[in-house]
C-alpha positions in Angstrom: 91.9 99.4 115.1 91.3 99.9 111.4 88.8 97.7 110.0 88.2 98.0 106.3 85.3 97.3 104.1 85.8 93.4 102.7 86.9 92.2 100.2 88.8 95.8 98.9 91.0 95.4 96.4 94.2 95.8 96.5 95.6 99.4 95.7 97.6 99.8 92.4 100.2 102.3 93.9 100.7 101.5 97.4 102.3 103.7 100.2 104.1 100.4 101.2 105.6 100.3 98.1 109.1 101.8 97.2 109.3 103.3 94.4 112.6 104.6 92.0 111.1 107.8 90.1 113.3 107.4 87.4 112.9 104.2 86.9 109.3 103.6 88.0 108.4 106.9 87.4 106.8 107.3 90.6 107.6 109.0 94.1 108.6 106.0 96.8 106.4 105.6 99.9 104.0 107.6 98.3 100.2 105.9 97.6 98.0 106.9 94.5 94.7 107.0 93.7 91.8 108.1 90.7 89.5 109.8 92.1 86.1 110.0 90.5 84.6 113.5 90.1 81.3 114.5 87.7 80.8 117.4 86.9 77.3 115.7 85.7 75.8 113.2 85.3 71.9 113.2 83.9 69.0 111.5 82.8 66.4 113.1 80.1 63.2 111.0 80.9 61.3 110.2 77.6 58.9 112.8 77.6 61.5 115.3 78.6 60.3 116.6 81.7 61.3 115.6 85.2 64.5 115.0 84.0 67.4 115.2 86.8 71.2 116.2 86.5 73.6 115.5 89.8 77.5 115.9 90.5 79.3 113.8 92.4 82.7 112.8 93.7 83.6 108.8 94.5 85.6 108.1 97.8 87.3 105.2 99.0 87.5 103.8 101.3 84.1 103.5 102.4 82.6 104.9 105.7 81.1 102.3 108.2 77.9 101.3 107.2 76.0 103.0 110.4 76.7 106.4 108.7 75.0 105.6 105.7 71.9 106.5 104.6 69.2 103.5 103.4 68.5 104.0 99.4 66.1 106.2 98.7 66.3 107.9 102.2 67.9 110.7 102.8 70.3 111.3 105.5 69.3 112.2 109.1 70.7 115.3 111.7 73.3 112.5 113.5 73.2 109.3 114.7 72.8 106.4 112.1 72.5 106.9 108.3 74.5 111.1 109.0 76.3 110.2 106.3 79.0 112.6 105.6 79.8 115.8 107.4 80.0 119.5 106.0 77.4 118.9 103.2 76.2 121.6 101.9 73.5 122.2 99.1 71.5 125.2 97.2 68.3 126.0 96.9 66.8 123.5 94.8 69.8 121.1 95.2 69.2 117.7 97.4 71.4 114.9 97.9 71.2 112.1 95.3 69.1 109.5 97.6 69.0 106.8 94.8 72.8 105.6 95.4 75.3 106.1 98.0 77.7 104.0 96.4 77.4 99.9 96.3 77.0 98.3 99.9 79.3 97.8 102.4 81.4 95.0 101.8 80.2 94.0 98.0 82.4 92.0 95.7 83.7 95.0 93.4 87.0 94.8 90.9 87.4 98.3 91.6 87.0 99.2 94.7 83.7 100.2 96.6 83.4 103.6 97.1 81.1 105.7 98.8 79.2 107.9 96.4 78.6 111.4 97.1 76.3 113.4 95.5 73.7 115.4 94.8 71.8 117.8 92.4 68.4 119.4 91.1 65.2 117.0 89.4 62.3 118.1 88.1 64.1 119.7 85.0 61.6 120.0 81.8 64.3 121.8 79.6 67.5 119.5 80.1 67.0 118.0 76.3 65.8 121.2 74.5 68.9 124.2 75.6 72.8 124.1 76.5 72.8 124.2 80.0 76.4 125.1 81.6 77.7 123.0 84.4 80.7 123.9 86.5 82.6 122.2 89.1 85.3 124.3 91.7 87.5 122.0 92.9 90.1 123.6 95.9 92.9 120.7 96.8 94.5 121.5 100.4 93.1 121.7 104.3 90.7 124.9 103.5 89.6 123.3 99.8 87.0 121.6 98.9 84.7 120.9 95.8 81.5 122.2 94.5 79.1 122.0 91.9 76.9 125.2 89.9 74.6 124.6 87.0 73.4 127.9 85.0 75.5 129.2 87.8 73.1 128.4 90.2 74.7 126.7 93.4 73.9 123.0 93.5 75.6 121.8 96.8 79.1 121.5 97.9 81.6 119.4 100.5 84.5 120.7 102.7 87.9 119.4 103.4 86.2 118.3 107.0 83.7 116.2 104.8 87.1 113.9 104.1 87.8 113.6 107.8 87.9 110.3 110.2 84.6 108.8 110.5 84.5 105.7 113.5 82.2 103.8 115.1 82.1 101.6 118.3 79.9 99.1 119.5 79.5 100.3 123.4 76.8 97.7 124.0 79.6 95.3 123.4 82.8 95.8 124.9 86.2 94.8 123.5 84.5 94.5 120.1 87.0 96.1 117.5 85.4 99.7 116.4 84.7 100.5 112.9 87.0 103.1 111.1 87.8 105.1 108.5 90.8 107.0 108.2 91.2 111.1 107.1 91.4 111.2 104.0 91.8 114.5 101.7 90.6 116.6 99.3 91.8 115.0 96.1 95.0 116.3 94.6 95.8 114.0 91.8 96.0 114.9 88.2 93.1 113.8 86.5 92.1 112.9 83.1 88.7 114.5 81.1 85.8 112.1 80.1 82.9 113.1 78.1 80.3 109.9 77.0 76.8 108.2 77.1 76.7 105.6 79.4 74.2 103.4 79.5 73.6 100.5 81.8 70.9 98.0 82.9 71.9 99.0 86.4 71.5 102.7 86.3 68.2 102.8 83.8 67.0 99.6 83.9 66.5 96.8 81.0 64.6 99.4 78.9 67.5 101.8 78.5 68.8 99.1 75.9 65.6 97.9 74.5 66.7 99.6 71.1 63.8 102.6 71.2 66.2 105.6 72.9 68.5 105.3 69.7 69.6 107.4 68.0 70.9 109.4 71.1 73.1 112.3 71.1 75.2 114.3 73.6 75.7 118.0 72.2 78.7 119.6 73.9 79.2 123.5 72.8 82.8 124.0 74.3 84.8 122.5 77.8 86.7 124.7 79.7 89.7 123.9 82.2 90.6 126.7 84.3 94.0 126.0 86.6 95.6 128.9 89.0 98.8 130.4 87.2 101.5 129.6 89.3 100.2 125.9 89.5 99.6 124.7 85.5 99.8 121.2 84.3 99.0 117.0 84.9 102.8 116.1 85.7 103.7 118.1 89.0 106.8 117.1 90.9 105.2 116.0 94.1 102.5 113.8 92.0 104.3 112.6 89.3 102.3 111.2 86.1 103.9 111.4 82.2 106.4 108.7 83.2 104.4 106.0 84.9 101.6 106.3 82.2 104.3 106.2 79.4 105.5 103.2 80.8 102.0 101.4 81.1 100.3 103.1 77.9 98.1 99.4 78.1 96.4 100.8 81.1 95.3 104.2 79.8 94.8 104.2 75.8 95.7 106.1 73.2 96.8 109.8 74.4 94.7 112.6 73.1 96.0 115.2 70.5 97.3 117.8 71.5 98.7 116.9 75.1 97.9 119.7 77.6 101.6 120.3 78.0 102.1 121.0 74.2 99.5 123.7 74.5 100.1 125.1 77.7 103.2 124.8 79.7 103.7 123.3 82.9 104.1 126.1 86.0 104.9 124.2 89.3 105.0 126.2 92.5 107.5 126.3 94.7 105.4 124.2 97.2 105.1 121.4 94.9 108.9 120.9 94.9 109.7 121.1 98.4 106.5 118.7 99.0 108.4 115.8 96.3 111.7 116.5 98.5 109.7 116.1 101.8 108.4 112.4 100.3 112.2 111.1 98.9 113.7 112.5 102.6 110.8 110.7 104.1 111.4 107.4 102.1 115.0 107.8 102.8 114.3 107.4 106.7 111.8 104.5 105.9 115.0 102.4 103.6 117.0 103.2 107.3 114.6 102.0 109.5 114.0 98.8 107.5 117.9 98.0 107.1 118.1 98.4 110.7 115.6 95.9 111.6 116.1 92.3 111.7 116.1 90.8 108.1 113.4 89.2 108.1 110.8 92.5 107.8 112.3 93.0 104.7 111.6 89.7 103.4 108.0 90.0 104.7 107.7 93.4 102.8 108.7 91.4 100.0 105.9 89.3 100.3 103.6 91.3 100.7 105.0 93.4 97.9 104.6 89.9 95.8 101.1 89.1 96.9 100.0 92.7 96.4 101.0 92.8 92.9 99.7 88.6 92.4 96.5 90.0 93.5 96.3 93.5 91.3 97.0 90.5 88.3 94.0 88.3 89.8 91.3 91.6 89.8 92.5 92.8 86.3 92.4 89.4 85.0 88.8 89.0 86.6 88.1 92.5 85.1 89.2 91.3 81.4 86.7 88.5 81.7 84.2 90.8 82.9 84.4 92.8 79.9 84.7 89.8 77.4 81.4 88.8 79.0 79.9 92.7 78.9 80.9 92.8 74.9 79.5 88.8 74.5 76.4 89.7 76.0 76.5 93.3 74.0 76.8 91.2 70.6 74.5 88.9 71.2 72.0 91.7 72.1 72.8 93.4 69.1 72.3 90.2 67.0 69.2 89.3 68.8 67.9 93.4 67.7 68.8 92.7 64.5 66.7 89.5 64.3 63.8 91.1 65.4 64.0 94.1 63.6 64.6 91.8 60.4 61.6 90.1 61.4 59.6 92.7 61.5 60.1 93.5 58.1 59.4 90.3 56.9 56.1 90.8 58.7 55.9 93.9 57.2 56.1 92.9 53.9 53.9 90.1 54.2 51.5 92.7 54.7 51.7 94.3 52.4 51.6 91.5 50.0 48.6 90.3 52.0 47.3 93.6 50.8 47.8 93.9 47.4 48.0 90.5 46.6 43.8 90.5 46.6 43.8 93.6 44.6 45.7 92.1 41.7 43.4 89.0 41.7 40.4 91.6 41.7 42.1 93.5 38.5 42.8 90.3 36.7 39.5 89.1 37.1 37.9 92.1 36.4 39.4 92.0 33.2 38.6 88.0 32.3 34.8 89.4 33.1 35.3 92.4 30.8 37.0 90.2 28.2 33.5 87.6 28.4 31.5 90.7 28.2 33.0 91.6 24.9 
């Protein structure tokens, strides 16, 4: 009865996928994801008061659309537009009403995720001190994540926020119901990124009208904090160094020093017997399949084929996407530098406008001077 969002893309890293971890450096059976958690993300307003900071995490995939709150509402006790469960927030923290992730069923390259946040406005001294801002984030049943700035408590979501959410049309019987399955606290290793983004969607066409430059983004210091007996971005039971090494095109250059060059890995216990759990697991699954008529094997390489023709067709359509982002960049840039040469070329006619008369005045000044005498 699962019914997903349209048109998702395909995921990268598949739990119907089998894997070889030395080879592909991955875990068989075993589906992946990148999460996205902020620990902030802000906006200083122009005059530097009412300015807003928010955290928030990115989930896919998407609850149905009767949970969801309209934009610029906030969500209501139950019933349609509850949004997600075990929300909790501070004092002066709210949820983020001005985007609950792109609607259901939107043509996105990346996914469409449901966007929860939220986070404290009305700030008048985001642009003129260091403000700290920290994110605890618990992986497991009893974890959770949750956001403090100046170590004041923003809001926060439990494990039970990443629950089943479903939906059935009773006025309507035999309609399929809407679902979305558990999902979990994330657990993957995660990169750090630190930037300025600007966008026409999130600021509109004035935040790259050329008078916000230049801008800067002071950081004092960043801080990761991991429990001792779990230390590390390669643990056994999520396995990383090797897959990225193996498709550096995807992810960059590395930054200097890596993490486990500073600070070695510490797996626990737990971690191991969880990555020999998944390989017994996919060992069963290989059975199962052999046992079976041939042909579901030839359907799982079809699928296998038109999963990974697809992930080529979105990162092909993503490629273009960001030819046509730098094009459009360029020619903006181009287009600022006209006008800001034009400008001076007004300028300057100005100011030979200007003196030009003066000069005419001294040099007839002096023919009257020189009649005089």
């Amino acid at each position: 009865d699962l019914k997903l969002p349209p048109p998702a893309p395909p995921q990268r890293i598949s739990a119907c996928q089998d894997h070889d971890l030395r080879e592909d450096g991955l875990l068989p059976f075993q589906g992946r994801g990148a999460t996205e958690l902020d620990v902030l993300e802000g906006a200083v307003t122009n005059a530097g008061s009412g300015s807003y900071a928010v955290g928030s995490v990115q989930l896919s995939p998407g609850v149905p659309a009767y949970f969801r709150p309209p934009l610029f509402g906030f969500p209501t006790a139950e019933g349609p537009g509850a949004w997600y469960r075990k929300l909790t927030f501070g004092k002066r923290g709210k949820p983020n009403n001005g985007w609950y992730g792109p609607p259901y069923g939107s043509q996105c390259l990346t996914g469409c995720p449901d966007a929860l946040s939220g986070g404290i406005t009305e700030i008048d001294d985001f642009h003129s001190r260091y403000w700290t801002y920290r994110m605890e984030w618990r992986t497991g049943s009893d974890g959770g994540v949750a956001w403090y700035y100046d170590d004041e408590f923003v809001w926060s979501m439990e494990a039970a926020s990443f629950g089943e959410y479903k939906i059935c049309n009773s006025s309507a019987p035999g309609a399929p119901c809407l679902r979305t399955p558990k999902r979990q606290v994330p657990a993957e290793p995660m990169s750090l990124v630190m930037n300025t983004a600007i966008g026409t969607w999130n600021g509109g066409p004035t935040a790259l009208d050329g008078k916000h430059w230049p801008a800067s983004l002071w950081v004092d210091y960043v801080r990761v904090w991991q429990k001792e007996e779990h230390t590390g971005c390669d643990p056994p039971d999520y396995p990383t160094a090797a897959y990225i090494e193996k498709h550096a095109d995807l992810y960059g250059e590395p930054a200097k020093p890596l993490g486990s060059e500073t600070c070695p890995p510490v797996y626990p216990a737990s971690a191991h017997e969880h990555a020999k759990a998944i390989l017994h697991a996919a060992d069963g699954i290989r059975s199962e399949f052999h046992l079976k008529d041939s042909r579901v094997a030839a359907d799982m390489q079809a699928a296998e084929a038109n999963a990974q023709k697809a992930q080529a067709e979105y990162r092909a359509a993503w490629k273009e996407e960001v030819k046509a982002a730098e094009a459009a960049a360029a020619e903006a840039e181009a287009e600022a530098k006209k006008l800001q040469d034009t400008a001076k070329t007004k300028a300057r006619d100005a100011r030979h406008a200007i003196d030009g008369p003066r000069l005419i005045d001294g040099d007839e000044a002096q023919r009257e001077q020189r009649g005089q005498r």
